[in-house]
C-alpha positions in Angstrom: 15.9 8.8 12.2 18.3 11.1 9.7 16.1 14.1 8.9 16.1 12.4 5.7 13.9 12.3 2.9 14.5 10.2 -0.9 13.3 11.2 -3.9 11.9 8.9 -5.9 12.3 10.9 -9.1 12.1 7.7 -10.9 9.5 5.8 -13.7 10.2 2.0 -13.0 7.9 1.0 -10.0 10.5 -2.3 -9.2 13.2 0.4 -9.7 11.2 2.2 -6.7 10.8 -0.4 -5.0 13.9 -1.9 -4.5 15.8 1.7 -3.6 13.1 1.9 -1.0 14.0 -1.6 0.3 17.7 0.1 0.8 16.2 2.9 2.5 13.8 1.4 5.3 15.2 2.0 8.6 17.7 5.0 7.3 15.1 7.2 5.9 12.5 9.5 7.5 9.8 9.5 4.1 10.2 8.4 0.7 8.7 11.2 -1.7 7.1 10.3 -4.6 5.8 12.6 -7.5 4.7 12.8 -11.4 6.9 10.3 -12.9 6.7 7.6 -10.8 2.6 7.6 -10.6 2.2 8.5 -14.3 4.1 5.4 -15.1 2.6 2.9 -12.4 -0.8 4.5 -11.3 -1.4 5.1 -7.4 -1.0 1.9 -6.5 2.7 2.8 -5.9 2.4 5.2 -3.3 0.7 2.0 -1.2 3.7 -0.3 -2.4 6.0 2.5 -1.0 3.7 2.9 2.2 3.8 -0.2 3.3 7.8 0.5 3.5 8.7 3.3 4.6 6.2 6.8 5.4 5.4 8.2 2.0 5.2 12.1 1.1 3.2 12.4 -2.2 4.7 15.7 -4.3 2.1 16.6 -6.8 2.7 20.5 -6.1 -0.9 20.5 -6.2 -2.0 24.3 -7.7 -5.6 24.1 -8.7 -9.1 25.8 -7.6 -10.0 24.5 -4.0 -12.1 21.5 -4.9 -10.2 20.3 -7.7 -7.0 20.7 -5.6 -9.0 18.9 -2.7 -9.8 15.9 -5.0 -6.6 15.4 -6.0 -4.9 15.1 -2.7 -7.6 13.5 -1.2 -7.0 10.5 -3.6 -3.0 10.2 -2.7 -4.2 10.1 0.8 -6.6 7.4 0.5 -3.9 4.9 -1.2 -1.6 5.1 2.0 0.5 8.5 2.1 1.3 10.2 5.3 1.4 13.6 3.3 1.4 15.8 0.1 2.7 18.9 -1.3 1.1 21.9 -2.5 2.0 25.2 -3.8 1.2 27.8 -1.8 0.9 30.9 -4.4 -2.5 29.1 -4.9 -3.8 31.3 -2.2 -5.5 30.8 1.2 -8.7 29.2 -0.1 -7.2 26.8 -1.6 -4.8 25.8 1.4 -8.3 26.2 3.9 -9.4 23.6 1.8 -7.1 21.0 1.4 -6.2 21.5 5.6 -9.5 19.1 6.2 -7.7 16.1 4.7 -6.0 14.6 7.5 -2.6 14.4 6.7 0.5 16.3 7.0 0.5 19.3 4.2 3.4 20.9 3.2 3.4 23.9 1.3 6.2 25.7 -1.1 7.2 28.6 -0.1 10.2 29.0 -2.7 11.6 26.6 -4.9 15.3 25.1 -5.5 15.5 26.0 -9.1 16.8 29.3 -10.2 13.6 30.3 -12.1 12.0 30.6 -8.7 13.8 33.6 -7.8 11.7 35.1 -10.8 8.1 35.4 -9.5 7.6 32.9 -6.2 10.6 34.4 -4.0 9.6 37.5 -3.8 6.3 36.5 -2.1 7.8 33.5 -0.3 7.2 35.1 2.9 4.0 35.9 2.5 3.2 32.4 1.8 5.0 31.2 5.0 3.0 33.1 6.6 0.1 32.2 5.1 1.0 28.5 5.6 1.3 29.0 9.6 -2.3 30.5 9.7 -4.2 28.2 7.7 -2.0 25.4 10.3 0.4 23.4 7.6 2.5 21.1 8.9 5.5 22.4 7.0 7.2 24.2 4.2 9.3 23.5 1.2 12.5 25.8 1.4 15.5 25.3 -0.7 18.7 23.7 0.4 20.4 25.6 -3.0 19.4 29.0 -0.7 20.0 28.1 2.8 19.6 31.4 4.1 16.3 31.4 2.9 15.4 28.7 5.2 16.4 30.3 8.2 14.1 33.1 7.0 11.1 31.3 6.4 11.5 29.2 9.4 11.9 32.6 11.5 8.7 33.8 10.0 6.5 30.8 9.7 8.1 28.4 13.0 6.9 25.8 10.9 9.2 22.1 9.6 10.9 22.8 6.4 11.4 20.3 4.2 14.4 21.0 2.1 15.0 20.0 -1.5 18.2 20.6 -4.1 20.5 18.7 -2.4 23.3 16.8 -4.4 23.0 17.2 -8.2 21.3 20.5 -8.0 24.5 22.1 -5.3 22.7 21.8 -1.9 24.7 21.0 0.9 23.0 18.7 3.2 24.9 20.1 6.6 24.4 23.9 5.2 20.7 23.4 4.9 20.2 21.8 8.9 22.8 24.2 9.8 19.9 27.1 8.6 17.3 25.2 10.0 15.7 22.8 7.8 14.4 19.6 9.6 14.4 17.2 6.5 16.9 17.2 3.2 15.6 16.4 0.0 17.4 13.9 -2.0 17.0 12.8 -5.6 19.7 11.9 -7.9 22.4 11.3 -5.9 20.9 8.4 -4.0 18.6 7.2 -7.0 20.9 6.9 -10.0 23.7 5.2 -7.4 24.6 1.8 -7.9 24.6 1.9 -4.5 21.2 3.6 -3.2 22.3 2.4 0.8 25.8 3.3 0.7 24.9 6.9 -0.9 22.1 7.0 1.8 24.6 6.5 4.3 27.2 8.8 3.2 24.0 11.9 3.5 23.6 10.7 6.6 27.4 11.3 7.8 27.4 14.1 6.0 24.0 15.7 8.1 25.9 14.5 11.3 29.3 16.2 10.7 
């Protein structure tokens, strides 16, 4: 489809529901994290499922069997994958590789507090994430050079976040190599979640 993926960075699960509706057909995954599952319990991420493939972004960080736990239970209500962090270390991303399920590790976030302690050592994790066999990274689309350089050192699918309200460019960030963009704001706080789908994917395309 459009090497696209919506965030749905939202609490109201009809809310969810309906933008998802708007996206089926358009969209690669729908991501859903905190806000959304705090507000409507797991059953969402089934809802969503049933829809459209459905990433679960929990940034799971936690000791290997508590970190296992966790995204053993988002897989067993429908998701196709989760998100961990990867500074966790190698123990806990050995673990959570025997849940089957695509995993996708951060390797450096789109924020600008991640250039204080998890940049520096974002390569290392890349690594890391290739060894253990992840099925991808998270690499920021506000630093697109930085996803051509974790995609040199890992080879792995980057999944690419802070695009739209936080400056990403969606073209930049598959110009530097990132297979998926990550898209909030822009689509879900439109009054018109297809058409601002649609104009990303033009915008990917150009």
């Amino acid at each position: 489809m459009g090497h696209l993926i919506i965030a749905l960075d939202v609490e109201n699960p009809q809310n969810a529901i309906e933008i998802t509706k708007n996206a089926v057909g358009l969209v690669d995954y729908m991501k859903i994290g905190y806000p959304l599952i705090l507000s409507s319990g797991l059953s969402v991420v089934s809802k969503i499922s049933e829809m459209v493939p459905v990433i679960v972004d929990l940034k799971i960080a936690d000791i290997p069997d508590v970190s296992f736990s966790i995204a053993d239970k988002v897989m067993r209500h429908g998701a196709t994958g989760f998100i961990t962090h990867g500074f966790v270390g190698r123990d806990v991303l050995e673990k959570l590789r025997t849940i089957r399920g695509e995993m996708y590790v951060v390797a450096e976030m789109s924020h600008p507090g991640s250039l204080d302690f998890i940049t520096p050592v974002s390569e290392k994790i890349a690594v890391m994430a290739k060894e253990v066999g992840a099925d991808g990274l998270v690499a920021p689309a506000t630093r697109p050079e930085r996803i051509r350089r974790l995609k040199d050192v890992s080879n792995l699918k980057i999944i690419s976040p802070g695009v739209g309200v936080q400056g990403g460019s969606p073209s930049e960030a598959i110009k530097y190599g990132a297979d998926y963009i990550i898209v909030g704001r822009s689509v879900t706080s439109s009054s018109n979640p297809k058409e601002a789908i649609l104009k990303l994917l033009n915008e990917i395309m150009i």
